[in-house]
Backbone bond lengths (Angstrom), bond angles and torsions (degrees), N, CA, C in turn:
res aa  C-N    CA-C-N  psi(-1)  N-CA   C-N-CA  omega(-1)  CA-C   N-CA-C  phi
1 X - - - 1.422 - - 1.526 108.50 -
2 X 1.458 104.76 116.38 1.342 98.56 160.58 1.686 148.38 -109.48
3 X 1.306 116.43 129.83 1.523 99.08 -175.29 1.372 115.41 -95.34
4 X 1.427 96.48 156.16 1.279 129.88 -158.61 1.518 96.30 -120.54
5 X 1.268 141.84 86.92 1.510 129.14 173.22 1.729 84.34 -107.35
6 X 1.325 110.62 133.95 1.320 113.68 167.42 1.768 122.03 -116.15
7 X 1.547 85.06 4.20 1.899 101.12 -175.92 1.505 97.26 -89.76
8 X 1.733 100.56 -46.43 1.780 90.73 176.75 1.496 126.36 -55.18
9 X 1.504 109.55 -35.58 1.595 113.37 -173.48 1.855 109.26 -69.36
10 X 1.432 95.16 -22.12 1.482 118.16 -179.96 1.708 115.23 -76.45
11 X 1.674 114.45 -24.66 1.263 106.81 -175.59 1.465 104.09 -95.31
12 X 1.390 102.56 -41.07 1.735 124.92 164.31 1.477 104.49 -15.40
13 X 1.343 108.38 -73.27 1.933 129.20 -161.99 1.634 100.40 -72.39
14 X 1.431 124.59 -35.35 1.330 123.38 166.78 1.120 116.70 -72.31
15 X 1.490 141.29 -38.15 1.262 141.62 146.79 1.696 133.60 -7.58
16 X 1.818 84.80 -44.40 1.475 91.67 -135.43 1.444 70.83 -99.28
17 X 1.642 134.46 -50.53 1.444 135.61 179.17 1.852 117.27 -45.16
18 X 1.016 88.47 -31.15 1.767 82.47 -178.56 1.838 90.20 -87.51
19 X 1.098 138.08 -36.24 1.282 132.73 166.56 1.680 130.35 -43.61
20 X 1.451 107.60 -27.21 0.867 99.88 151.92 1.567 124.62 -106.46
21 X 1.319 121.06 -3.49 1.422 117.75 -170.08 1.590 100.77 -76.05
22 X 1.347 103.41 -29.22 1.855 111.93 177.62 1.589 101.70 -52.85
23 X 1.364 96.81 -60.37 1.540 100.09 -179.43 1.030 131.27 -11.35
24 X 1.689 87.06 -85.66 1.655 113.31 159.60 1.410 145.98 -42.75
25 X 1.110 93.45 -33.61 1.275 118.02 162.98 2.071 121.43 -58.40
26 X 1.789 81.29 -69.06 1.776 83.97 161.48 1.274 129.85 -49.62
27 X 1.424 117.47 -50.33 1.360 125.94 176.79 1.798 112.56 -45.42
28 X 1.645 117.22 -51.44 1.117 111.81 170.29 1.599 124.64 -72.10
29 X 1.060 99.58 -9.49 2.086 99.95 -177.55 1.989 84.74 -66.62
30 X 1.833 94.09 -58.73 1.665 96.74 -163.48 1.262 112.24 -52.49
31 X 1.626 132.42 -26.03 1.233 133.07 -173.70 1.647 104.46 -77.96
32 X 1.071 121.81 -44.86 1.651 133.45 169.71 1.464 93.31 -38.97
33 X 1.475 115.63 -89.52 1.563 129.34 -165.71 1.659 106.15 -32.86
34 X 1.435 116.81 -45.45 1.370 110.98 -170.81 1.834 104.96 -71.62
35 X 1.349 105.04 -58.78 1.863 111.52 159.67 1.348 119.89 -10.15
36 X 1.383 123.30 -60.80 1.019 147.11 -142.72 2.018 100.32 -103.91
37 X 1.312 114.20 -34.34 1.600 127.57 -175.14 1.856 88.08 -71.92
38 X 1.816 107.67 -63.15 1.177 114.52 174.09 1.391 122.61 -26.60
39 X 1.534 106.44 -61.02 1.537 106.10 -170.00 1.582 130.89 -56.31
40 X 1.822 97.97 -38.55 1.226 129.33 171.01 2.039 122.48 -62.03
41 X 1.500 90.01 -34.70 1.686 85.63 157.89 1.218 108.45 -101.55
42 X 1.316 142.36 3.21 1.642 120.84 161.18 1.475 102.86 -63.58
43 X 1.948 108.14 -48.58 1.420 101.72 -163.90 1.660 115.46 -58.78
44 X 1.078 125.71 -33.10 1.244 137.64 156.39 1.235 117.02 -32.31
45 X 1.043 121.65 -67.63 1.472 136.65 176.47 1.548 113.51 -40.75
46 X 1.306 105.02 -58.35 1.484 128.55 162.24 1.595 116.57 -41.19
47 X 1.348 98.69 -59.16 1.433 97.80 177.45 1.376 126.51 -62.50
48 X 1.548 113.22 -33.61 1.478 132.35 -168.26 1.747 99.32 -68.28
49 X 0.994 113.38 -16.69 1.657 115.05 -135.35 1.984 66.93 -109.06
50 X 1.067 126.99 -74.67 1.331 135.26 -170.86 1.342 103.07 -44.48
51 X 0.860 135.01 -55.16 1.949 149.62 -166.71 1.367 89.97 -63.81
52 X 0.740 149.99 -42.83 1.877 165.85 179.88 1.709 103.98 -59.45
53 X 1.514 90.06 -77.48 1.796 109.18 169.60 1.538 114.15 -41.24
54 X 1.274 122.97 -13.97 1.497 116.74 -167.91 1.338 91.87 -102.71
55 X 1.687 119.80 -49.99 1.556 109.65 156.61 1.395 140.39 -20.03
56 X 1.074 122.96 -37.92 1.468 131.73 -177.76 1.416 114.04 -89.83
57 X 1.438 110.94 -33.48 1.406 129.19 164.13 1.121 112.42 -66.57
58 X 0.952 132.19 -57.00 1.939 130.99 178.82 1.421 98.94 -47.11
59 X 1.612 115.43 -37.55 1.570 95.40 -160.07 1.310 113.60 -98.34
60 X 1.391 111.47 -9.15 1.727 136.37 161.37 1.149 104.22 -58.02
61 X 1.429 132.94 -47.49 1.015 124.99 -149.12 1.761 102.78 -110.82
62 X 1.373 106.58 -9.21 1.888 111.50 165.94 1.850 100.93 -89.88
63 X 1.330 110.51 -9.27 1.859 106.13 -170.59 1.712 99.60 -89.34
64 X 1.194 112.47 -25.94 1.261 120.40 -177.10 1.525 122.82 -64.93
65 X 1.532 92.37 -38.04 1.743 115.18 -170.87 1.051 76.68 -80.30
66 X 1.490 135.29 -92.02 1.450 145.42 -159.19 1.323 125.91 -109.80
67 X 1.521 101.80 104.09 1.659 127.20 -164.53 1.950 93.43 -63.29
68 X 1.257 101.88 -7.85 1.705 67.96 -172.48 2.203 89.06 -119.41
69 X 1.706 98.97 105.61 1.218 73.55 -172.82 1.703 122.23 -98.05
70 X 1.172 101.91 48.05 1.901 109.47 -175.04 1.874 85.87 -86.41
71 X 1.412 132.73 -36.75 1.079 137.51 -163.04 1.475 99.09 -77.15
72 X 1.200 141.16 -3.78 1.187 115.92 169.03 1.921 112.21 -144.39
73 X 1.819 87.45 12.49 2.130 91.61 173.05 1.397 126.42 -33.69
74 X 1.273 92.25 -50.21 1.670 99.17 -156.14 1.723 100.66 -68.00
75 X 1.211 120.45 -4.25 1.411 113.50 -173.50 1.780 94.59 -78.87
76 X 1.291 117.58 4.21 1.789 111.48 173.69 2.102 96.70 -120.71
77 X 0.991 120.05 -13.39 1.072 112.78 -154.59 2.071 95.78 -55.09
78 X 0.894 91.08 -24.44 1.905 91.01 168.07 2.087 121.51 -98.92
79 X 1.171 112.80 142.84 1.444 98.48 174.85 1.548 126.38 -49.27
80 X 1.351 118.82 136.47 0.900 93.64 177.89 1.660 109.17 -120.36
81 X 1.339 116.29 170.79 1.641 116.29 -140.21 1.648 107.83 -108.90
82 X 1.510 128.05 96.82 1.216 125.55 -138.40 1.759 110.29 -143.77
83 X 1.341 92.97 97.55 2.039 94.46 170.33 1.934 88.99 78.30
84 X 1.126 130.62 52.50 1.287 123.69 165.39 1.689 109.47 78.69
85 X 1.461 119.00 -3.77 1.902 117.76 -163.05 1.452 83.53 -139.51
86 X 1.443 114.89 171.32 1.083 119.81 155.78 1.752 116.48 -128.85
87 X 1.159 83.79 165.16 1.914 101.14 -173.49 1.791 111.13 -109.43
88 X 1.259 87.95 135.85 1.728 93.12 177.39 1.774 96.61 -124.50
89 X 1.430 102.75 136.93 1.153 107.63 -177.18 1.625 118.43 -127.79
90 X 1.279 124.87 153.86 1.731 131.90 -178.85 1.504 95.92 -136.02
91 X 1.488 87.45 128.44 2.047 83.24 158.50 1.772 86.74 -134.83
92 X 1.429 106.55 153.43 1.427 123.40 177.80 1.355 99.59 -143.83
93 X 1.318 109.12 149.45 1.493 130.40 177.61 1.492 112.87 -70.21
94 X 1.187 132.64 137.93 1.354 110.25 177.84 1.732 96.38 -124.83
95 X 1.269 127.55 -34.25 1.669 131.04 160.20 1.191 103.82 -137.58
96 X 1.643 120.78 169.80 1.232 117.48 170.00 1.710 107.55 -159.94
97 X 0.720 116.30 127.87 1.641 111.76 169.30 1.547 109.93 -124.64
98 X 1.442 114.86 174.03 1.848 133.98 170.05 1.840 91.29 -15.61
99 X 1.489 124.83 -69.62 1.612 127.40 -132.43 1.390 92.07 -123.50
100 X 1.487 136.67 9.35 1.475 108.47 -157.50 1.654 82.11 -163.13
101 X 1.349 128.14 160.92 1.437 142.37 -164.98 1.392 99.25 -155.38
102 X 1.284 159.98 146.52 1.336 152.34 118.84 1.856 101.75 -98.31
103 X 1.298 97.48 131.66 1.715 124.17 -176.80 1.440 107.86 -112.94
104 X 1.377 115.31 151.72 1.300 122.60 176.75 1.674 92.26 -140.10
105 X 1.582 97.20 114.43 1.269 101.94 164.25 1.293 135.30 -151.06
106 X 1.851 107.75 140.18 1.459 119.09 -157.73 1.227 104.75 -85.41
107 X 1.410 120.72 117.39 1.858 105.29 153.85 1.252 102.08 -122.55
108 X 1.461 100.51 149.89 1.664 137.07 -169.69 1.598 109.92 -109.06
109 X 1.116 109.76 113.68 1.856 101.16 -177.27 1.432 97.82 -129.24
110 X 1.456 111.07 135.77 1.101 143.69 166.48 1.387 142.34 -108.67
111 X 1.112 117.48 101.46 1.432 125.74 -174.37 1.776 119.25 -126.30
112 X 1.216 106.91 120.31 1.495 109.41 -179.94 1.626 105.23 42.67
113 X 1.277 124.05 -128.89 1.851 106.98 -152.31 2.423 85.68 -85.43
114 X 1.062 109.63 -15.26 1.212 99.82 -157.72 1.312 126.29 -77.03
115 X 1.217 131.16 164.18 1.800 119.11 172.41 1.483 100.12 -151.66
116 X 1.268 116.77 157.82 1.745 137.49 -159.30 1.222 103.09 -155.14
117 X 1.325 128.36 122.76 1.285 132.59 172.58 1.560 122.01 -115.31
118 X 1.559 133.12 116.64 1.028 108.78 -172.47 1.461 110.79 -123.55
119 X 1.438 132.44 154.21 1.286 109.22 -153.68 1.680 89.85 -133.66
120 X 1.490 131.53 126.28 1.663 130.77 -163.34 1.052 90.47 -135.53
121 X 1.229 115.88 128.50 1.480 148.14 159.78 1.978 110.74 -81.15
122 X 1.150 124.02 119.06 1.483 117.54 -172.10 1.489 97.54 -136.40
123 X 0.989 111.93 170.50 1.568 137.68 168.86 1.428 117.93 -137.72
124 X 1.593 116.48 127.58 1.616 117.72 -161.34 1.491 77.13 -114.87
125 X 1.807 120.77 162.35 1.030 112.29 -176.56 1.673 84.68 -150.66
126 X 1.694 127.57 116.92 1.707 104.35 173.50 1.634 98.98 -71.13
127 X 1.202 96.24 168.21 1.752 118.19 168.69 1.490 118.38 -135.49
128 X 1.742 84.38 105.87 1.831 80.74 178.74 1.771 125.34 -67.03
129 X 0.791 130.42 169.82 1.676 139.65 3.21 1.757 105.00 -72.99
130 X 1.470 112.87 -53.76 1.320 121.71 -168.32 1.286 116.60 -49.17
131 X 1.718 131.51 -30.70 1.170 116.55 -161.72 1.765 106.80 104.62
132 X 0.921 105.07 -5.02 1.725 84.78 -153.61 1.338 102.10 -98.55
133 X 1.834 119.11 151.64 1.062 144.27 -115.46 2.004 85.14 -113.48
134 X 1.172 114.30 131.66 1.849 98.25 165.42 1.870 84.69 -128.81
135 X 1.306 105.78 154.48 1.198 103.37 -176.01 1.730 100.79 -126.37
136 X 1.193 149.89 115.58 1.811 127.01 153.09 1.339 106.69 -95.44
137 X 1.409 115.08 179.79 0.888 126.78 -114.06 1.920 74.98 -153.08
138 X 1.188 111.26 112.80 1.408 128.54 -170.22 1.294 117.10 -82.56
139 X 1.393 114.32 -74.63 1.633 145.66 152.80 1.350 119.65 -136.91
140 X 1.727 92.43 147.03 1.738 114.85 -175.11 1.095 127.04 -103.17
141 X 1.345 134.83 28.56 1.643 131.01 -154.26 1.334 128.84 -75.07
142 X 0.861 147.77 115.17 1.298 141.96 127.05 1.469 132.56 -34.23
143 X 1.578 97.73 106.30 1.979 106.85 171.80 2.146 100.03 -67.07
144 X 1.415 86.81 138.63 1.342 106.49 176.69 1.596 103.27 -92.08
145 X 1.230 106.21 125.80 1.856 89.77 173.19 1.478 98.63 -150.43
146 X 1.204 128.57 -163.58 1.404 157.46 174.37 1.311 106.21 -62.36
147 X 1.367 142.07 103.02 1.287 140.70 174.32 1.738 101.17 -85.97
């Protein structure tokens, strides 16, 4: 006697199709989730790197007003709290004469787990008659570290 069940061979093959569609399925949720973790520490990254960049600018843009900037440091000597992160900043003298300053300065930006350090070398130069301040821009680096 032979059997013939053709519902079993039938539940069998449906079994096995949703077995893999789960699969597949999982595999893409997990590929999404990682996509999506990815995107969220680039933006981070992004941000950290900018929060930093505004550092160098604040102090570019206080060296400009005021060529002598020992007169107004301490207004960074604490972090200060910027776009959701905060920034820690250093400026140090590196030469200085009567008309001309070269600065070396570190800013540190912090945002959520991340940190970016960028370290700019400048030169302030006065210009007579007016006084007024031209600044370039020496070196731009970025410290590489542990995100």
């Amino acid at each position: 006697m032979q059997l013939n069940n053709r519902h079993g061979h039938v539940m069998l093959l449906v079994m096995v199709v949703l077995a893999v569609v789960l699969m597949l399925g999982s595999n893409f949720l997990l590929l999404t989730n990682r996509t999506k973790a990815r995107t969220i520490l680039n933006h981070h990254q992004v941000q950290v790197y900018y929060i930093a960049d505004a550092g160098v600018e604040m102090v570019l843009a206080r060296l400009k007003e005021n060529f002598d900037w020992q007169a107004w440091a301490q207004e960074f000597n604490t972090p200060v709290d910027f776009n959701g992160g905060r920034i820690k900043i250093k400026v140090q003298t590196v030469s200085k004469t009567k008309d001309q300053v070269n600065v070396k300065i570190t800013s540190e930006g912090y945002y959520k787990q991340g940190k970016k350090t960028l370290v700019v070398k400048a030169q302030l130069q006065k210009l007579p008659p007016s006084d007024s301040v031209t600044i370039t821009i020496l070196s731009w680096k970025e410290k590489y570290g542990v995100f």
